[in-house]
C-alpha positions in Angstrom: 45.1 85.4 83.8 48.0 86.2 81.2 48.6 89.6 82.6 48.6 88.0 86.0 51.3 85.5 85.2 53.3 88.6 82.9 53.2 90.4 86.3 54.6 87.8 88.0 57.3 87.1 85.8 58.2 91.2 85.9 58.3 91.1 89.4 60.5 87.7 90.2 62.5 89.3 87.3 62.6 93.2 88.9 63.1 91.6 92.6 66.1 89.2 91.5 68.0 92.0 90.0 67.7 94.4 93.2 69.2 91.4 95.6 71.7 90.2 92.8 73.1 93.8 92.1 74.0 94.7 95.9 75.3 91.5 96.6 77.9 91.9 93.3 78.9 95.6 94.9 79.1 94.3 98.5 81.6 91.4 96.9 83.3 93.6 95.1 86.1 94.4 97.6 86.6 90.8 98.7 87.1 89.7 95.4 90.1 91.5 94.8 91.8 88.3 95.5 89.9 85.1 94.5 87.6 83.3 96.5 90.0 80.6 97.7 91.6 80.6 100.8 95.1 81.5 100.4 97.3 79.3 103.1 100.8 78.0 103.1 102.4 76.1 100.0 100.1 77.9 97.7 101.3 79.7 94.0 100.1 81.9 92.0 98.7 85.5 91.4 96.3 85.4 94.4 100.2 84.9 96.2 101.5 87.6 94.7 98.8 90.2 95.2 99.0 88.6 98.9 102.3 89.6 99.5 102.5 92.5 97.1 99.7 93.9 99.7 101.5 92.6 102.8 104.7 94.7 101.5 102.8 97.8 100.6 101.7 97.7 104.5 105.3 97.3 105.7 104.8 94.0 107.0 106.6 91.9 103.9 110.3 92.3 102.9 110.7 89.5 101.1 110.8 89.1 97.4 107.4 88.6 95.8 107.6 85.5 94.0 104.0 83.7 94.3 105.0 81.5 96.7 103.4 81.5 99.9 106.6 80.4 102.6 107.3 80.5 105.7 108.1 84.9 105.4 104.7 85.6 103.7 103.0 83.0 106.5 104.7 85.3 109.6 104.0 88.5 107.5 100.7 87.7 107.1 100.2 86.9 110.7 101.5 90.0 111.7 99.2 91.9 110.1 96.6 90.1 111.6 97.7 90.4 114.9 97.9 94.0 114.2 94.5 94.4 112.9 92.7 92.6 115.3 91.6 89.6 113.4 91.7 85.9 114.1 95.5 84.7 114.0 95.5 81.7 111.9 97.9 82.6 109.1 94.9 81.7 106.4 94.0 84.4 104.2 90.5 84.1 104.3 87.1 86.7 103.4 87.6 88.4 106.6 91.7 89.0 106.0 91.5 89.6 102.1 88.8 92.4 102.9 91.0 93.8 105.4 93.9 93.6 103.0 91.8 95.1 100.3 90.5 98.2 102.5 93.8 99.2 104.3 96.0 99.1 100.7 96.4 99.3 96.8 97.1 96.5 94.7 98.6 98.0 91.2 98.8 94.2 89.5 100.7 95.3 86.2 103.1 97.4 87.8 104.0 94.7 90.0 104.0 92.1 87.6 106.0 94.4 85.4 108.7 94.4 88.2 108.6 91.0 89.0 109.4 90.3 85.0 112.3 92.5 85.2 113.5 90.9 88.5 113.5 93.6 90.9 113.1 93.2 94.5 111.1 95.6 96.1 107.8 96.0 93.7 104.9 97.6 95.3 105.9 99.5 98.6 103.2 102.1 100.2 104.4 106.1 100.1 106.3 104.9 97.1 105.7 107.3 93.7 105.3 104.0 91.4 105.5 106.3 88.4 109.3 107.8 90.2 110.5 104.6 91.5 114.0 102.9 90.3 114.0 99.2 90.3 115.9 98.0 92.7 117.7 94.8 91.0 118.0 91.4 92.4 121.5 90.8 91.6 122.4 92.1 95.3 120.6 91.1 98.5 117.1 91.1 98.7 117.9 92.9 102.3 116.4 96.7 101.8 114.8 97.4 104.5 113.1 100.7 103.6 115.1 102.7 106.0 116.0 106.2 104.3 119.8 105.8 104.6 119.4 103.5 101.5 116.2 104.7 100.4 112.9 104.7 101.0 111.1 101.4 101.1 110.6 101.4 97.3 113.9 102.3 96.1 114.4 105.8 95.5 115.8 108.6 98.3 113.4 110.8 100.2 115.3 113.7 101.1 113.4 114.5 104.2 112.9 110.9 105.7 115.2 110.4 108.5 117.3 107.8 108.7 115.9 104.6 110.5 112.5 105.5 109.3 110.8 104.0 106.1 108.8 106.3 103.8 105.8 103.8 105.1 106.3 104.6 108.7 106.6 108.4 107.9 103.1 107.8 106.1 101.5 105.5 108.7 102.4 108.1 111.2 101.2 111.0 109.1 98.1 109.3 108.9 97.6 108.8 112.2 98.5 112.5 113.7 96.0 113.9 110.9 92.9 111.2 112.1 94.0 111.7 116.1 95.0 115.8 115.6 94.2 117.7 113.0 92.2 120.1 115.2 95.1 120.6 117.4 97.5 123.3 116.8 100.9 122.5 115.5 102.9 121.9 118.4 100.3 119.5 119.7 100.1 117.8 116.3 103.9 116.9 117.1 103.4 115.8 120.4 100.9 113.1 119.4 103.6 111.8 117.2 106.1 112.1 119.5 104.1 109.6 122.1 103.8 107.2 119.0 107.8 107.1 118.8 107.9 107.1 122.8 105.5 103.8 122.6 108.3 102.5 120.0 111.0 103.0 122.4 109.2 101.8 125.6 109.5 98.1 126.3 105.8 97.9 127.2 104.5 98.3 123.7 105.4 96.7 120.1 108.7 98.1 118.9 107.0 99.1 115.8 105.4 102.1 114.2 102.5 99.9 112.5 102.5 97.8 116.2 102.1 100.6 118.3 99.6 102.5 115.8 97.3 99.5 115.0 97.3 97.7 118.6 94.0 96.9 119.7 91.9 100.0 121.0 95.4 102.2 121.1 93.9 104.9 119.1 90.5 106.2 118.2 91.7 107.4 115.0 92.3 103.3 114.0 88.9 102.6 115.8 86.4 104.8 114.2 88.5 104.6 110.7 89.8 108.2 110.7 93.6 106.5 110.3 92.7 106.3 106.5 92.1 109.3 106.0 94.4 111.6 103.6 96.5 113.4 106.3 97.9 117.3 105.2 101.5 118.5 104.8 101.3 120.0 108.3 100.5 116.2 109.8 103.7 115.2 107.8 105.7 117.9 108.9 104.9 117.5 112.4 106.0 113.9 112.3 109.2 114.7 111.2 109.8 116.9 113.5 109.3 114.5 116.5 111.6 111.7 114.7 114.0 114.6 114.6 113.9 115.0 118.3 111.3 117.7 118.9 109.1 116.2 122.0 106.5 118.6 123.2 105.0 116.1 125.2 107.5 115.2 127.7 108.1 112.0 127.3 104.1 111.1 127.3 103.0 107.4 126.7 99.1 108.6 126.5 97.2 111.5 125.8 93.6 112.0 125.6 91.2 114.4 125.8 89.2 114.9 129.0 86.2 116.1 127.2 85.5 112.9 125.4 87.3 110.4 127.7 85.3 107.5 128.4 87.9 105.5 130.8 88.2 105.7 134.6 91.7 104.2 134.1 93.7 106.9 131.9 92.5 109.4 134.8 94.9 107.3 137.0 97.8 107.9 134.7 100.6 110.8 136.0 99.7 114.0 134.2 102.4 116.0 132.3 100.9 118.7 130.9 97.7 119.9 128.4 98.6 120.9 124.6 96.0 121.9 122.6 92.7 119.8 123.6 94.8 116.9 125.0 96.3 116.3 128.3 99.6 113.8 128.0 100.8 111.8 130.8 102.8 108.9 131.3 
């Protein structure tokens, strides 16, 4: 009866540290942030990482501070908007996971800046370990657009001008998970129907709108937009923002091999590059 009862107590013991363990690696991400629910008027450091996040993703420009206002509330709606999640301005599980998965949080180097009061802190593409401060005492205006340096303070010497390092990243990104198997002048071409999408009234005026709009790009769908794009990806972007347009002015491009809607069919056809056939 002992050894029965020992068992038992191995077993409840054995089994509640297999379900405990999982549970503290499936949390792990989400509770990069605390488990409150960040909304407006909070303070704090769950703030800061909120908008230190938000800036790294190119949707905050304002100075990080801890305090949740009215430019971290529209930020942070933005990105959800632009993520496809439920557009309620609350940072809740399913937005902090997002946050967590699609940047990096480096706390002491941002709280670092913060202490020596510089604007811009934590800004994706940025080299933290290169980066000048950018001080307060001016506006806290920089836009990230290389003709005043990238989007964390220093100059980029190949980022053109209206075009944050972020952007040339984002876009990187996305011609490497869309791409990659394409050769070069069709690499550009998909980055050159990103810009056209920024230019055309029909779709956001944004590189991160038009990139992460809702089922835009398979890349962003099947999770191939994170992945670490090559120089070639890179260099192809910059040569579409430098005018280079292979595609002819395309809007869409996909590949008729793996197509699945009746409706791109319908769109005017251009031409075929690579694998892909653009049209407008």
């Amino acid at each position: 009866m002992k050894q029965l009862l020992m068992f038992t107590k191995v077993m409840l013991i054995l089994l509640l540290i297999a379900t405990t363990i999982p549970m503290a690696e499936l949390d792990k991400s989400a509770n990069a942030f605390s488990n409150q629910v960040i909304r407006q008027g909070a303070i704090g450091d769950d703030v800061i990482e909120l908008q230190a996040r938000l800036q790294y993703l190119g949707f905050y420009n304002g100075k990080i501070d801890g305090v949740f206002g009215w430019g971290t509330y529209w930020a942070l709606r933005n990105f959800q908007y632009e993520f496809g999640l439920d557009i309620d301005g609350l940072a809740g599980s399913g937005t902090k996971e997002k946050l967590v998965s699609a940047s990096n949080y480096d706390e002491q180097y941002v709280k670092n800046q913060i202490n020596q009061g510089n604007s811009f802190t934590h800004y994706g593409g940025t080299d933290l370990s290169q980066q000048a401060p950018a001080n307060n005492s001016g506006s806290n205006q920089n836009d990230g657009n290389a003709s005043s340096g990238n989007s964390g303070g220093t100059t980029s010497a190949n980022v053109p001008s209206g075009f944050s390092e972020n952007d040339i990243q984002m876009m990187a990104n996305a011609v490497y998970g869309e791409a990659r198997g394409e050769p070069y002048i069709g690499q550009v071409a998909v980055a050159a129907v990103i810009l056209n999408r920024v230019e055309s009234a029909s779709f956001p005026d944004t590189v991160y709108g038009v990139i992460f709009e809702p089922r835009a790009f398979t890349a962003v769908a099947d999770g191939q937009i994170w992945l670490t794009p090559n120089e070639t990806a890179r260099e192809a972007v910059i040569d579409a923002i430098n005018g280079w347009d292979p595609s002819g002015d395309a809007l869409y491009y996909f590949n008729p091999d793996t197509a699945t809607s009746p409706w791109i069919w319908t769109r005017p056809q251009i031409k075929k590059i690579g694998q892909h056939i653009f049209c407008k």
